[in-house]
PyMOL Python script that loads the backbone (N, CA, C, O; Angstrom):
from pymol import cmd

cmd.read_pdbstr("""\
ATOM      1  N   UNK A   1       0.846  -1.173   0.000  1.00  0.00           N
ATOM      2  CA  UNK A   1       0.000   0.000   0.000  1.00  0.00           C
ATOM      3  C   UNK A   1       0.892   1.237   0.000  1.00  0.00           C
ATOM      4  O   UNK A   1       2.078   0.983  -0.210  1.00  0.00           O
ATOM      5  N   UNK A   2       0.631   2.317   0.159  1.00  0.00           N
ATOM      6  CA  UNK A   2       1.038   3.617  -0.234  1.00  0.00           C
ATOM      7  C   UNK A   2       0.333   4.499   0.927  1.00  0.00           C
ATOM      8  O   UNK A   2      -0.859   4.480   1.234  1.00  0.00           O
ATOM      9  N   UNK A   3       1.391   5.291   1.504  1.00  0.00           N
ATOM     10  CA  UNK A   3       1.078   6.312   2.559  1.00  0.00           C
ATOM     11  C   UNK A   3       1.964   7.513   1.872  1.00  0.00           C
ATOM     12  O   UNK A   3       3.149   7.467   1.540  1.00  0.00           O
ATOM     13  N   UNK A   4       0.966   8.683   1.751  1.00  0.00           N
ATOM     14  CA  UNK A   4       1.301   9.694   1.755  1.00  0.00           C
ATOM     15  C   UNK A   4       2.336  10.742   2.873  1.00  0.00           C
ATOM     16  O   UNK A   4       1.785  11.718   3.382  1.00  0.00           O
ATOM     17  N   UNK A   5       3.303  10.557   3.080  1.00  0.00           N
ATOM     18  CA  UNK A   5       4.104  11.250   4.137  1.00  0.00           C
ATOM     19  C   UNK A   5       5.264  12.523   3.776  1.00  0.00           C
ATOM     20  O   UNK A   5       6.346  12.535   3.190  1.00  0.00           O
ATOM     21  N   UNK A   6       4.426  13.557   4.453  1.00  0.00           N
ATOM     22  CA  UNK A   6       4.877  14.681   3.975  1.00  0.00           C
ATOM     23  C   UNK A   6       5.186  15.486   2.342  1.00  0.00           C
ATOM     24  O   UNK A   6       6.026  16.339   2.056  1.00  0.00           O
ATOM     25  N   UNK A   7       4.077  14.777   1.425  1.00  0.00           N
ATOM     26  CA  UNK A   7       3.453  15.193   0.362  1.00  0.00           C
ATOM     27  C   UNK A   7       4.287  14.310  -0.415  1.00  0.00           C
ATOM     28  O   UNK A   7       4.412  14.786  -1.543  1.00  0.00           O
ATOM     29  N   UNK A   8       4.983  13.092  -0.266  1.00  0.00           N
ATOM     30  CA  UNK A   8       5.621  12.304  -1.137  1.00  0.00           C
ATOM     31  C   UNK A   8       5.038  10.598  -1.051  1.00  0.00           C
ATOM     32  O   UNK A   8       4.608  10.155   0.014  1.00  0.00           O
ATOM     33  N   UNK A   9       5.078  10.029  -1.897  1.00  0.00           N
ATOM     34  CA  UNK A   9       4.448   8.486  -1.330  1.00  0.00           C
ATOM     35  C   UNK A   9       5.408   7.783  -0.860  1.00  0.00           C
ATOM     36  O   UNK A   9       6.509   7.810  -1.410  1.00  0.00           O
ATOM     37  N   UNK A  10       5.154   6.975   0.316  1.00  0.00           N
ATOM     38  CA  UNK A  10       6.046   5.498   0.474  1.00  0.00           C
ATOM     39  C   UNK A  10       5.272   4.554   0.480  1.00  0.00           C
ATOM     40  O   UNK A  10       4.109   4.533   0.884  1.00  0.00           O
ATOM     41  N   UNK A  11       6.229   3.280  -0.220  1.00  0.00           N
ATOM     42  CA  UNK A  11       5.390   2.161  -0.103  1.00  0.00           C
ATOM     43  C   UNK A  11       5.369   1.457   1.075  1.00  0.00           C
ATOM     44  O   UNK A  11       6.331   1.504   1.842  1.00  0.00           O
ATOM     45  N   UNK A  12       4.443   0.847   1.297  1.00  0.00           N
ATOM     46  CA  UNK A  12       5.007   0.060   2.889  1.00  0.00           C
ATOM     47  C   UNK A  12       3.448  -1.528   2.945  1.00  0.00           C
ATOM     48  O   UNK A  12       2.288  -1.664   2.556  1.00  0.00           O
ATOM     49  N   UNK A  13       4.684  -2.485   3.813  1.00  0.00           N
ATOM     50  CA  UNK A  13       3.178  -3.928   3.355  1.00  0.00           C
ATOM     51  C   UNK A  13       1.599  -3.493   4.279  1.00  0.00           C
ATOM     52  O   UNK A  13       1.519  -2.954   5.383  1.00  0.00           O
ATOM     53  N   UNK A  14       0.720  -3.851   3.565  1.00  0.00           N
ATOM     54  CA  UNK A  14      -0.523  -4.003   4.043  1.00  0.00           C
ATOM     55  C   UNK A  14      -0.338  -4.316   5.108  1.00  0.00           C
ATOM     56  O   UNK A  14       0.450  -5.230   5.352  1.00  0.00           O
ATOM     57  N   UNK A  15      -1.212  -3.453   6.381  1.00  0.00           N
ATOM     58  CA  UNK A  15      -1.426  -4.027   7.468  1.00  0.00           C
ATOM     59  C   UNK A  15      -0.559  -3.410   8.337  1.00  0.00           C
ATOM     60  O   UNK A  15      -0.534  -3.611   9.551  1.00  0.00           O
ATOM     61  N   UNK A  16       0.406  -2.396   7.508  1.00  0.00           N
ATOM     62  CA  UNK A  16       1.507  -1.170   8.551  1.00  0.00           C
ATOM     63  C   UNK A  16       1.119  -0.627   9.738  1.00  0.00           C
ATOM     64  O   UNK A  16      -0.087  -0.381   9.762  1.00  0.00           O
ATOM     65  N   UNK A  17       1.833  -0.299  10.925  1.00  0.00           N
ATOM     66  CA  UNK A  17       1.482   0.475  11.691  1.00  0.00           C
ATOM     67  C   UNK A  17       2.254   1.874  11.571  1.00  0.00           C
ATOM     68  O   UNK A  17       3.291   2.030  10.927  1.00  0.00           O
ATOM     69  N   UNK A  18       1.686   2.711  12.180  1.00  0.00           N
ATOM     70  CA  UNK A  18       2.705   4.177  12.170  1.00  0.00           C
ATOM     71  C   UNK A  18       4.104   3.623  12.663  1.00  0.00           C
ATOM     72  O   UNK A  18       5.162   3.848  12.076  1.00  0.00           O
ATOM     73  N   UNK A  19       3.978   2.902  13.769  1.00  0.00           N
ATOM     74  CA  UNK A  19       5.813   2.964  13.999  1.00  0.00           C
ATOM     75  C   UNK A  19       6.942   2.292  12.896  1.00  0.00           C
ATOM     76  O   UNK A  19       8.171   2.352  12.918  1.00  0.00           O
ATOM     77  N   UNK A  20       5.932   1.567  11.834  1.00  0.00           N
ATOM     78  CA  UNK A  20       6.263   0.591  10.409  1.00  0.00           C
ATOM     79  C   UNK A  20       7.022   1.736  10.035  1.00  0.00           C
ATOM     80  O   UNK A  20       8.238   1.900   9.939  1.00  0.00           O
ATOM     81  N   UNK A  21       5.875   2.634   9.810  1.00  0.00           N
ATOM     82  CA  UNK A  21       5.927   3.696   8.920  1.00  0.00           C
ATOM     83  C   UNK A  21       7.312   4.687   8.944  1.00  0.00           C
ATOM     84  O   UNK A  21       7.965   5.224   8.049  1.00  0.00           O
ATOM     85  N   UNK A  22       7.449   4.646  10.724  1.00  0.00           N
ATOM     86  CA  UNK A  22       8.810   5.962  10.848  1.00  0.00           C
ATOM     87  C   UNK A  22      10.077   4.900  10.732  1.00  0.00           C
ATOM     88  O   UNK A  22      11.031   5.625  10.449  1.00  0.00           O
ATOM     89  N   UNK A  23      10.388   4.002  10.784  1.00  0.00           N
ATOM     90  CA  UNK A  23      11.225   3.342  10.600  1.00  0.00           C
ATOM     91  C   UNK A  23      11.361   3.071   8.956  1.00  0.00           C
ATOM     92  O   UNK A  23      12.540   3.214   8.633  1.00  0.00           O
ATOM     93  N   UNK A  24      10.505   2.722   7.811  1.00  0.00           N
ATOM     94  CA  UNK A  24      10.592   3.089   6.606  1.00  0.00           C
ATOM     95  C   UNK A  24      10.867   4.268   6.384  1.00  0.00           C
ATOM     96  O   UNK A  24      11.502   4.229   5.331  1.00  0.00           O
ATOM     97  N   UNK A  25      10.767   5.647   6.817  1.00  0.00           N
ATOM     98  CA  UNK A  25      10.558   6.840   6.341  1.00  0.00           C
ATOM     99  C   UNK A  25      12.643   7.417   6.942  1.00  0.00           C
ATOM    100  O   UNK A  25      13.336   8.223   6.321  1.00  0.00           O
ATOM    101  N   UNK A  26      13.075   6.644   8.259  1.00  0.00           N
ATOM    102  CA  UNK A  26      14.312   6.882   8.534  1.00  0.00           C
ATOM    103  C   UNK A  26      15.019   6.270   7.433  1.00  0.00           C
ATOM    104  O   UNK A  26      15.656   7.015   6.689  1.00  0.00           O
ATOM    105  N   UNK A  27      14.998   4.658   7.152  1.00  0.00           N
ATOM    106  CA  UNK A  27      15.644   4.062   6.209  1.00  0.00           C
ATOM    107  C   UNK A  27      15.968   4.971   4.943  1.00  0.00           C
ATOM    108  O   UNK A  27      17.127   5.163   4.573  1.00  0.00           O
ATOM    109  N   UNK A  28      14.289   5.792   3.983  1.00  0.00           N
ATOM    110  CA  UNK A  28      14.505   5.918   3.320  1.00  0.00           C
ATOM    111  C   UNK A  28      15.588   7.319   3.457  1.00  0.00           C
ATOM    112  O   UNK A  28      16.622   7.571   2.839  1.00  0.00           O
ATOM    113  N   UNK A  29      15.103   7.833   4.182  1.00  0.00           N
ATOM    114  CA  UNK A  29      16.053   9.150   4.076  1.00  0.00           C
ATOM    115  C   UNK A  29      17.631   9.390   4.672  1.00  0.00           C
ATOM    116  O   UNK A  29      18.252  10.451   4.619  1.00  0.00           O
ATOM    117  N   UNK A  30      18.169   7.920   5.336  1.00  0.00           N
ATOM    118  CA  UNK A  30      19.135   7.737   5.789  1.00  0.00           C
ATOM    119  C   UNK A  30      19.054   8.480   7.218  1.00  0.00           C
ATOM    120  O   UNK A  30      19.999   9.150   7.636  1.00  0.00           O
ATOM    121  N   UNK A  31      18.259   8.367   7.694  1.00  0.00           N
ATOM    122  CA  UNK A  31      18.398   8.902   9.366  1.00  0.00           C
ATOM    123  C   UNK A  31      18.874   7.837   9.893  1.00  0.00           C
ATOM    124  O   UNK A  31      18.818   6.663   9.530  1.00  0.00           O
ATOM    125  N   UNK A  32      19.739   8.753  11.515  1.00  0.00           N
ATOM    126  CA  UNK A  32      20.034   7.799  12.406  1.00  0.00           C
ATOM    127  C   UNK A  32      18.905   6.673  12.907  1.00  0.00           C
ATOM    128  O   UNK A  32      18.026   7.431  13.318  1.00  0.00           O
ATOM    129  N   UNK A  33      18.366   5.225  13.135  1.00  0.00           N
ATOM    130  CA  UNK A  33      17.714   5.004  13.776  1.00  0.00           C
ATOM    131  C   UNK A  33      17.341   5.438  14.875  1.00  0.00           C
ATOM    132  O   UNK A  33      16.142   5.480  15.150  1.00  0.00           O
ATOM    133  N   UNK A  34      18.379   5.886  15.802  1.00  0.00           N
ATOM    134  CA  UNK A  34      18.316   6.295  17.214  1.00  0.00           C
ATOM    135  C   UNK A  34      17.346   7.546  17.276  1.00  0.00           C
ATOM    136  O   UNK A  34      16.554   7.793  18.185  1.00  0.00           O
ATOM    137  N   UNK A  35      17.596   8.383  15.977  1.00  0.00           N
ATOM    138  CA  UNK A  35      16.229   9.211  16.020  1.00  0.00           C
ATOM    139  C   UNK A  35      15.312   9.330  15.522  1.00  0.00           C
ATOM    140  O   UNK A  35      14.974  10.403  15.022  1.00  0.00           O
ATOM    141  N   UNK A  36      14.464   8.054  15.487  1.00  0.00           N
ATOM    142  CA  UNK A  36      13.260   7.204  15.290  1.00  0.00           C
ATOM    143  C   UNK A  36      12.667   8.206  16.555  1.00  0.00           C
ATOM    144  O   UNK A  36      12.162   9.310  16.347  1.00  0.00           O
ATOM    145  N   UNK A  37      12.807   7.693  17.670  1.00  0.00           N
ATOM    146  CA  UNK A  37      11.977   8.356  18.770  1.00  0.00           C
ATOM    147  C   UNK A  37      11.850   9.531  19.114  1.00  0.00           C
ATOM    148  O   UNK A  37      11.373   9.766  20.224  1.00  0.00           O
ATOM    149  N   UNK A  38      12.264  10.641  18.207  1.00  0.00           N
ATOM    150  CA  UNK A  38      12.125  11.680  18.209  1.00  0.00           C
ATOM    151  C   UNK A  38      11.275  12.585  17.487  1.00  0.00           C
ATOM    152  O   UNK A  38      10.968  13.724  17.840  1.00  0.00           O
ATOM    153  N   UNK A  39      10.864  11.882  16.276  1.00  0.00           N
ATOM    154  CA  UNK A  39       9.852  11.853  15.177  1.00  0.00           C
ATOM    155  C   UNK A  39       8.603  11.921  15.390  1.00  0.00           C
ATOM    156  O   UNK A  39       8.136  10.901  15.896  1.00  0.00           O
ATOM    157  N   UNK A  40       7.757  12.900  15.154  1.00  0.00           N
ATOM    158  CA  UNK A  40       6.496  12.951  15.940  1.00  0.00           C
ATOM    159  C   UNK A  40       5.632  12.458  14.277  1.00  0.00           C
ATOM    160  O   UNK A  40       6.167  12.668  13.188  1.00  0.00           O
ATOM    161  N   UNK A  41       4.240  11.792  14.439  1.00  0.00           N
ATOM    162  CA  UNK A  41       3.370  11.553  13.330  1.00  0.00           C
ATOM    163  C   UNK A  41       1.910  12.075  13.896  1.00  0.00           C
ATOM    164  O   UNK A  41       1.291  11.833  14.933  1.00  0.00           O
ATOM    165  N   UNK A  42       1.616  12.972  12.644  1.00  0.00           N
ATOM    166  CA  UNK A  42       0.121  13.559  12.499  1.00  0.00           C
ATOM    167  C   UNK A  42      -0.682  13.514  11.358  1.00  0.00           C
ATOM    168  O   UNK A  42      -0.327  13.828  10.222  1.00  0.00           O
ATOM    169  N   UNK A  43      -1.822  13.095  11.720  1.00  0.00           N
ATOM    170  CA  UNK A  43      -2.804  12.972  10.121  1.00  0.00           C
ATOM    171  C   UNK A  43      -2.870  14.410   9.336  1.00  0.00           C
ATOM    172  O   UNK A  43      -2.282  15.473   9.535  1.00  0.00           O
ATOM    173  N   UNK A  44      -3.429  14.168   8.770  1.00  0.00           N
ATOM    174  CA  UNK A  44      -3.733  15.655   7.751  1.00  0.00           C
ATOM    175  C   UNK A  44      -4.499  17.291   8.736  1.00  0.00           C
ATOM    176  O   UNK A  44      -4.454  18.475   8.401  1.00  0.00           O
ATOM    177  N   UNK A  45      -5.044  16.721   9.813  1.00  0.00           N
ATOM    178  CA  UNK A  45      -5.877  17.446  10.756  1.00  0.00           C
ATOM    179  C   UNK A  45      -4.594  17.882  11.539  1.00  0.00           C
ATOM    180  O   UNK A  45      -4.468  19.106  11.567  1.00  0.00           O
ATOM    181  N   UNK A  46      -3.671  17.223  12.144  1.00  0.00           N
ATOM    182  CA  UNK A  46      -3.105  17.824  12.890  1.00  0.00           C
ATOM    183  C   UNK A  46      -3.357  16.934  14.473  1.00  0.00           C
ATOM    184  O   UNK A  46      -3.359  17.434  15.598  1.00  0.00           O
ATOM    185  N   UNK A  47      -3.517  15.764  14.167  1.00  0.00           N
ATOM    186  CA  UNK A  47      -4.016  14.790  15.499  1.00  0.00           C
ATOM    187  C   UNK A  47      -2.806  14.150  15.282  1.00  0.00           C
ATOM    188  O   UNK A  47      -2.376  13.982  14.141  1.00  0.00           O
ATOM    189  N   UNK A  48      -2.246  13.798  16.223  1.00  0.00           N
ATOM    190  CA  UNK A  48      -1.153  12.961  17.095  1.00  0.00           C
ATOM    191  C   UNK A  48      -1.926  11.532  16.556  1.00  0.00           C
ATOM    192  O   UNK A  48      -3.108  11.197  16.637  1.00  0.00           O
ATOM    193  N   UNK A  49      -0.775  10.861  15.990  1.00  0.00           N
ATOM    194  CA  UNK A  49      -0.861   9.430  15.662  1.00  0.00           C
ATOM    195  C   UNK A  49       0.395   8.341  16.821  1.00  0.00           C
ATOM    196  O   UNK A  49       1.620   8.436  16.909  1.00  0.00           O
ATOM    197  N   UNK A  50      -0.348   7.611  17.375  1.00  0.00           N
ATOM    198  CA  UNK A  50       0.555   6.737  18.578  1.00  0.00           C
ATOM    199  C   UNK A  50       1.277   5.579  17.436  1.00  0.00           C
ATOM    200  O   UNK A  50       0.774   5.490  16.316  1.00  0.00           O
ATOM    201  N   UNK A  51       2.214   4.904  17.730  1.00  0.00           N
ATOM    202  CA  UNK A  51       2.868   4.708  17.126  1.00  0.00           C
ATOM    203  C   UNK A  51       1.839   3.081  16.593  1.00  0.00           C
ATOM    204  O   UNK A  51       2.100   2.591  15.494  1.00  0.00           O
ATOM    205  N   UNK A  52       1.264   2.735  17.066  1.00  0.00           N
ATOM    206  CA  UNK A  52       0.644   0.972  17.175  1.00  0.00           C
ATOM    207  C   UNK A  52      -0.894   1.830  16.374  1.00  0.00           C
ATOM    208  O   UNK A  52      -1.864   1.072  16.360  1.00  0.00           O
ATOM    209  N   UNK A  53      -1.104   2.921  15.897  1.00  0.00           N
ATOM    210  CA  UNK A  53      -2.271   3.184  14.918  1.00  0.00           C
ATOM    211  C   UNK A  53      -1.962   2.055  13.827  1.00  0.00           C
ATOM    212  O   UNK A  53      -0.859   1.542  13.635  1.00  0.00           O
ATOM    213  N   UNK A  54      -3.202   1.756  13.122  1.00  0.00           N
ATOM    214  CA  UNK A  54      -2.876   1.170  11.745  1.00  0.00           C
ATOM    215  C   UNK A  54      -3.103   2.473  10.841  1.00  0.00           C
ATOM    216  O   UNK A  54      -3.605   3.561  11.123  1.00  0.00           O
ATOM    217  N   UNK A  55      -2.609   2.025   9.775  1.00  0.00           N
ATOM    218  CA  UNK A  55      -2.276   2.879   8.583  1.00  0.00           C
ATOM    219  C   UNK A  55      -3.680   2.564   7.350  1.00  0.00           C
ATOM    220  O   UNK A  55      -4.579   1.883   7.842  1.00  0.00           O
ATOM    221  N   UNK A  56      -3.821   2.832   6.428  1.00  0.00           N
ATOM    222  CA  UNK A  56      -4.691   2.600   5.422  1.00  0.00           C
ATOM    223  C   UNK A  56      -3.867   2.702   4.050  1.00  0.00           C
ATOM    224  O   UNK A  56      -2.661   2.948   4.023  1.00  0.00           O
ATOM    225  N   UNK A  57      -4.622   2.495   2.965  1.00  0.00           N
ATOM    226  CA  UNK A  57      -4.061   2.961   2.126  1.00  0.00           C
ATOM    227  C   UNK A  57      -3.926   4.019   1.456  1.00  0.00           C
ATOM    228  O   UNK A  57      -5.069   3.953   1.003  1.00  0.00           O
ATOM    229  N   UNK A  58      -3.347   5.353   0.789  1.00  0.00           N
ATOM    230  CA  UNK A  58      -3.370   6.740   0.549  1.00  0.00           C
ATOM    231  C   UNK A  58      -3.840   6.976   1.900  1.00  0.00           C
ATOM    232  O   UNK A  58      -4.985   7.397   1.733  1.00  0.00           O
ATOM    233  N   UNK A  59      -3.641   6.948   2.948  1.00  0.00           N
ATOM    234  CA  UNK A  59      -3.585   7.616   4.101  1.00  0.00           C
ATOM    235  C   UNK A  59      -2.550   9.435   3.905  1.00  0.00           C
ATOM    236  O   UNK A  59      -1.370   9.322   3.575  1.00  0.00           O
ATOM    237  N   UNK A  60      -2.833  10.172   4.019  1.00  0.00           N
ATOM    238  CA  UNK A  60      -2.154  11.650   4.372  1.00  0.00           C
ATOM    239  C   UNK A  60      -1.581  11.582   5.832  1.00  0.00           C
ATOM    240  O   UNK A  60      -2.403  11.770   6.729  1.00  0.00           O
ATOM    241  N   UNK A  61      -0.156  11.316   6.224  1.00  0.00           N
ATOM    242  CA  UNK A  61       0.500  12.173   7.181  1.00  0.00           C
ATOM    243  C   UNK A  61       1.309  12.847   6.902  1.00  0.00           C
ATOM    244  O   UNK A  61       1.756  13.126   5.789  1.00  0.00           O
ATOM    245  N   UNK A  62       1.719  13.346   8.370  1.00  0.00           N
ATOM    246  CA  UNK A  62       2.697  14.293   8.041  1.00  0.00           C
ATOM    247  C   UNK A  62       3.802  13.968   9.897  1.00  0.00           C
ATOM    248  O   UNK A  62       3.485  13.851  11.081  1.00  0.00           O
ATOM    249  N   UNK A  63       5.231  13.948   9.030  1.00  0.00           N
ATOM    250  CA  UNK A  63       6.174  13.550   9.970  1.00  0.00           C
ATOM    251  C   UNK A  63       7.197  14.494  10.197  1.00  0.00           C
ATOM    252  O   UNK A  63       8.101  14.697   9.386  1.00  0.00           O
ATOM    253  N   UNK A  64       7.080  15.081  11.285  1.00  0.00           N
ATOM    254  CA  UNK A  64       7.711  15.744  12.122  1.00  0.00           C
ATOM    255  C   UNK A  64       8.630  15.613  13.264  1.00  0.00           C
ATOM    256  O   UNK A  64       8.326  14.943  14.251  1.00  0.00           O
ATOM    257  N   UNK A  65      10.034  16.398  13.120  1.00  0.00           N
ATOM    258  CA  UNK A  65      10.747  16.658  13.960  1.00  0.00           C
ATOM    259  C   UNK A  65      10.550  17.271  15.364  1.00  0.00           C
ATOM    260  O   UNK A  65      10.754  18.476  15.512  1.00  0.00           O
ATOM    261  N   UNK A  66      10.096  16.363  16.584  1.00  0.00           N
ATOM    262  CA  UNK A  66      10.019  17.217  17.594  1.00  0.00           C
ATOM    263  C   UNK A  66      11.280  17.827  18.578  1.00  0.00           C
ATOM    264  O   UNK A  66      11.027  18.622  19.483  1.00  0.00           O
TER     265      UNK A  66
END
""", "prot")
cmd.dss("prot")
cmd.show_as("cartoon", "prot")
cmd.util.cbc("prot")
cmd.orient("prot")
């Protein structure tokens, strides 16, 4: 499936959770893992996503540096 994160797509398997998600999104961009936990995730509204949310497909977030 395909999640929209921060206006670009990633692919990621059916059935992702957000924390799937920030760990694909470090890989792709070459971040440290270690600052995985620093990474905040919000839907398109601006609501706090916990890391064990499931994902959908074309889901809109947006991933932020806290």
């Amino acid at each position: 499936m395909t999640v929209i994160v921060n206006n670009s797509p990633i692919r990621i398997f059916r059935g992702a959770k957000v924390g799937d998600l920030l760990l694909r999104f470090a890989v792709r961009n070459k971040l440290d893992l270690k600052s995985v936990t620093q990474l905040k995730v919000t839907d398109r509204w601006g609501h706090a996503l916990d890391n064990e949310a499931p994902l959908n497909d074309n889901q809109i977030v947006q991933i932020i540096n806290s």
